[in-house]
C-alpha positions, -999 to +999 in steps of 0.1 A: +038-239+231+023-244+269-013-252+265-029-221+283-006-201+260-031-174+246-022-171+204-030-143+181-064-143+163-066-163+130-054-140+098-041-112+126+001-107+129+024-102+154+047-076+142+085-091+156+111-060+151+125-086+117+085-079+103+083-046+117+116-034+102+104-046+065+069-025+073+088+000+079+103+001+049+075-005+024+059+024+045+089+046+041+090+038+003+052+049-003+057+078+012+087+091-003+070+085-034+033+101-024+055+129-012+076+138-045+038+136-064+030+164-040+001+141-016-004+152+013-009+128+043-042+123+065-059+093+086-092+089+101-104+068+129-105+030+129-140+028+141-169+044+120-205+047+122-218+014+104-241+031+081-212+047+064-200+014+052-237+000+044-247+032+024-211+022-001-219-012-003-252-024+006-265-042+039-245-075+021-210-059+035-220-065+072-214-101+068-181-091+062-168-066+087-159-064+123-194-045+138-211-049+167-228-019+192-202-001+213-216+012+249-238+034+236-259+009+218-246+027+183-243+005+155-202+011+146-177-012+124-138-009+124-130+001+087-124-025+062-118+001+034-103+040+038-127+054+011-156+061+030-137+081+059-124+100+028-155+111+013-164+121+051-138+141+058-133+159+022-164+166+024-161+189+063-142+210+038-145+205+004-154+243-005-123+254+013-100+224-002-082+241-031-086+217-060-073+194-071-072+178-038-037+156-032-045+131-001-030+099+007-027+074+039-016+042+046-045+029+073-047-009+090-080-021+078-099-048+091-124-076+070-136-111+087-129-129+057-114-168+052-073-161+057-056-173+027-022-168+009-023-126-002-051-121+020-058-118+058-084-105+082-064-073+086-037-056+066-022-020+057-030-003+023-020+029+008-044+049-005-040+075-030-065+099-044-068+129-070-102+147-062-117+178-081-102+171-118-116+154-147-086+157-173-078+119-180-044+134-170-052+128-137-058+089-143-026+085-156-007+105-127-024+082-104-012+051-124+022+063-124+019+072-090+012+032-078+040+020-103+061+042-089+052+031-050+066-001-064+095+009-084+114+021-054+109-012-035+130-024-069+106-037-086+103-029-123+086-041-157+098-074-158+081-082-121+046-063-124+021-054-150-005-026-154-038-038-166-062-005-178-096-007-193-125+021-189-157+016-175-172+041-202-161+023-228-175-013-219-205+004-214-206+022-251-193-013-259-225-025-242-246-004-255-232-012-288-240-047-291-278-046-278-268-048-241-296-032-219-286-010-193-298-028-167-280-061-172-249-040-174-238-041-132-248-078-138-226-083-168-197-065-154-198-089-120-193-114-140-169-106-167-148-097-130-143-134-125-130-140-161-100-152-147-110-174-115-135-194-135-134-214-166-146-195-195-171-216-208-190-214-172-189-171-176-202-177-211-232-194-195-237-170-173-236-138-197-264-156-217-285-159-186-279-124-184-286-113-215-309-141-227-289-142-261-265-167-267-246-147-299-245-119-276-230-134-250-207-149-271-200-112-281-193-097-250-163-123-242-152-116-280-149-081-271-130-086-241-104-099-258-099-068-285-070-044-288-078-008-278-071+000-316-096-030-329-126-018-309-117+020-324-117+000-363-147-015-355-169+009-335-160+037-356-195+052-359-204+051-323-190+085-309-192+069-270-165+042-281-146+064-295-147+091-269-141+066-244-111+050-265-098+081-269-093+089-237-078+058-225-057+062-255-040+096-240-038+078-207-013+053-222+000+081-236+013+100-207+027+071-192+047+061-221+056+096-226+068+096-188+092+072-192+069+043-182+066+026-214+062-011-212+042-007-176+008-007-188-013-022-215-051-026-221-070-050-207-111-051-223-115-083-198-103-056-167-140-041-156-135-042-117-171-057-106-172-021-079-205-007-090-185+031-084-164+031-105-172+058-135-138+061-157-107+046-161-102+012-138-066-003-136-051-031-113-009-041-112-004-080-109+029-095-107+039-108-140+039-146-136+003-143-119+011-164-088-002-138-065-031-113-063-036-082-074-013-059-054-030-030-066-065-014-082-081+016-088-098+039-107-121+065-117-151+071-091-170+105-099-203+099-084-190+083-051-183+112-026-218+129-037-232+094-026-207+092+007-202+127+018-230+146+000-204+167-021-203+169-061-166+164-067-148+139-093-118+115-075-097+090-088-075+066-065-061+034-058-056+007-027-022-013-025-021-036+004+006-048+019+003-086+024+004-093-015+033-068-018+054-083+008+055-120-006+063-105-041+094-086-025+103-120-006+103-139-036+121-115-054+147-111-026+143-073-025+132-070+014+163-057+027+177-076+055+171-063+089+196-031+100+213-032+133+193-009+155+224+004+174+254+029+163+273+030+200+278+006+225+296+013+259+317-010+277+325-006+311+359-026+322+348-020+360+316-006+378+343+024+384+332+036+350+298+036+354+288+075+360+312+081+329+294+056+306+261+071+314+278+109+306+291+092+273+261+076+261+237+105+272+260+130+249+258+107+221+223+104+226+222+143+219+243+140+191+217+113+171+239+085+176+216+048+184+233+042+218+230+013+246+252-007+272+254-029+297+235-031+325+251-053+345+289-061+357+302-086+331+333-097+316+347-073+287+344-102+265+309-110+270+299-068+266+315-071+233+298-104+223+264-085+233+278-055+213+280-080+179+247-094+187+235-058+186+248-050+155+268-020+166+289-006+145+312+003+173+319-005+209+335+023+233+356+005+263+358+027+291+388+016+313+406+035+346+440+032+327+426+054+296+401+078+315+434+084+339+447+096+306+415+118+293+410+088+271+390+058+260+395+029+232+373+026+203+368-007+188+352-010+155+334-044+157+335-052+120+372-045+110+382-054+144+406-024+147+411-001+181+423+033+186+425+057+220+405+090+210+401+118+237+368+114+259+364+152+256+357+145+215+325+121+224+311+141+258+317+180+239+279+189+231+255+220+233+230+228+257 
């Protein structure tokens, strides 16, 4: 690389059409899926007011994000996360939205974070979200929804995993056990990194939290229940139950939707998001090589707090980068489709006004046409034909068009045949 060669910002990609074509395909997988789940699509701008993002997350997130004052001397950010613009615009036109509201989109967001493996300082994510219903059937549609996004890249049960806990019910657990309400967001950060960080270092952190050693040592006990143990043993308190209950019938559905073996209870899962109200989930790969390629959850306070608008949502984020090794290492990224049908050989220069007649009416037709621009050899147009891909090349020659013909070579079986030029010019309009 010459040494006043500029190179693409650190954690940023170049899209080369190989990369571009995979996108393409992850993107046209999502939405196929969003679209038979009946989502509609939306997108928002890719530069916000700042305050939006600081009013979510606190004045801590600026470290984080790509902000700075444009011309006007306005304090603005390009998004690192599509939520926010979501509460904004649902809530232009939340009263007439009829409910429940279907949305998805799949926007580039931007974080200045360290670049590592799964992670980068921009990347595409899908975002789904259910707004305006309460009815834990909701949750599980949305859970289904993200296994499905990944079922039809061909991934199944034996390559991901569903992990689902409930924020209500690690607080009844909470509760429970003596926990004050207070220490809970504190208690829940740290339970989050359960599995970056040894355990006996989170045990010494809960008991700073809660200045109680036994309880401490309860709380990582409890994480490490069956849903049907903590409904055994917290029998009497109606919250766990509730709570259990309802995670219970979100299993439920999925198993009763044909997605049995997806999804199992996690009590360690307690994303450390201060939003999140209900039902959190995240899918990991299963050998846990990789990071979460997907979580979610229950958030019904946030768009009051964003947007000013008293509506429950659940959703998800699955990014791209994460998902994109795990097809690679799975071999499921398809390999990269020739971009042409048709291409037009020209034995002389002669031909040229009819090769541009032919590939214009093919063009109209929705054939993926091209040819050569210059004078060569036949041989070397049909050696840039194969390097094309086309699936066939048309050799326009004065002997055939004399004839009202031309000779149509199909480059991978290698056989020819003279079909009349009126069948490939005939078109309407």
């Amino acid at each position: 690389m010459s040494s006043n060669q500029i190179q693409s910002l650190s954690g940023f990609r170049d899209f080369f059409p190989e990369e571009l074509s995979s996108r393409r395909h992850i993107f046209s997988a999502w939405r196929r899926v969003c679209e038979r789940y009946g989502f509609s699509e939306y997108d928002g701008p890719p530069l916000e007011p700042l305050e939006l993002y600081t009013r979510k997350s606190g004045d801590g997130i600026v470290g984080q994000l790509y902000e700075f004052e444009d011309k006007g001397g306005r304090p603005v950010a390009l998004r690192p996360e599509m939520t926010p613009t979501f509460a904004r615009m649902i809530a232009l036109r939340a009263a007439a939205l009829p409910k429940p509201i279907r949305w998805f989109s799949i926007p580039q967001l931007f974080r200045y974070e360290r670049p590592q493996r799964g992670r980068l300082r921009e990347h595409f994510q899908l975002n789904m979200d259910i707004v305006g219903e309460t009815n834990f059937l909701a949750d599980a549609e949305i859970i289904a929804a993200g296994i499905d996004a990944l079922r039809e890249l061909g991934l199944n049960k034996s390559h991901i995993r569903v992990r689902v806990s409930d924020r209500r019910l690690m607080v009844s657990l909470l509760d429970a056990i003596g926990v004050a309400g207070a220490s809970h967001h504190a208690v829940f950060n740290t339970l989050d990194r359960l599995d970056k960080r040894p355990r006996d270092e989170i045990a010494k952190e809960l008991q700073g939290i809660v200045s109680d050693q036994e309880v401490a040592g309860r709380i990582l006990e409890l994480t490490e229940r069956s849903i049907s143990q903590l409904q055994d043993e917290f029998a009497d308190h109606e919250s766990v139950v509730k709570a259990a209950d309802d995670l219970v019938g979100v299993l439920g559905c999925l198993e009763k939707s044909g997605l049995e073996g997806y999804a199992e209870f996690d009590a360690s899962l307690v994303r450390g998001l201060a939003y999140y109200t209900g039902t959190v989930f995240e899918i990991w790969e299963r050998e846990g090589q990789l990071r979460a390629i997907c979580g979610g959850g229950r958030y019904d306070d946030l768009l009051q707090a964003l947007g000013g608008v008293d509506l429950p949502a659940v959703g998800f984020g699955m990014g791209d980068v994460v998902l994109s090794e795990l097809l690679k290492e799975h071999q499921l990224m398809p390999a990269e489709v020739g971009c042409v049908d048709d291409y037009i050989v020209c034995v002389s220069e002669e031909e040229r006004a009819t090769a541009l007649k032919v590939a214009h009416s093919l063009r109209d037709s929705g054939r993926r046409v091209t040819q050569d621009l210059q004078s060569r050899k036949v041989s070397r147009q049909l050696k840039a034909a194969n390097q094309a891909g086309a699936e066939r090349a048309i050799i326009l020659g004065a002997e055939e068009l004399s004839r009202g013909m031309v000779l149509v070579k199909d480059l991978e079986s290698g056989e020819e045949q003279e079909v009349p030029l009126d069948s490939l010019t005939d078109r309407k309009g």
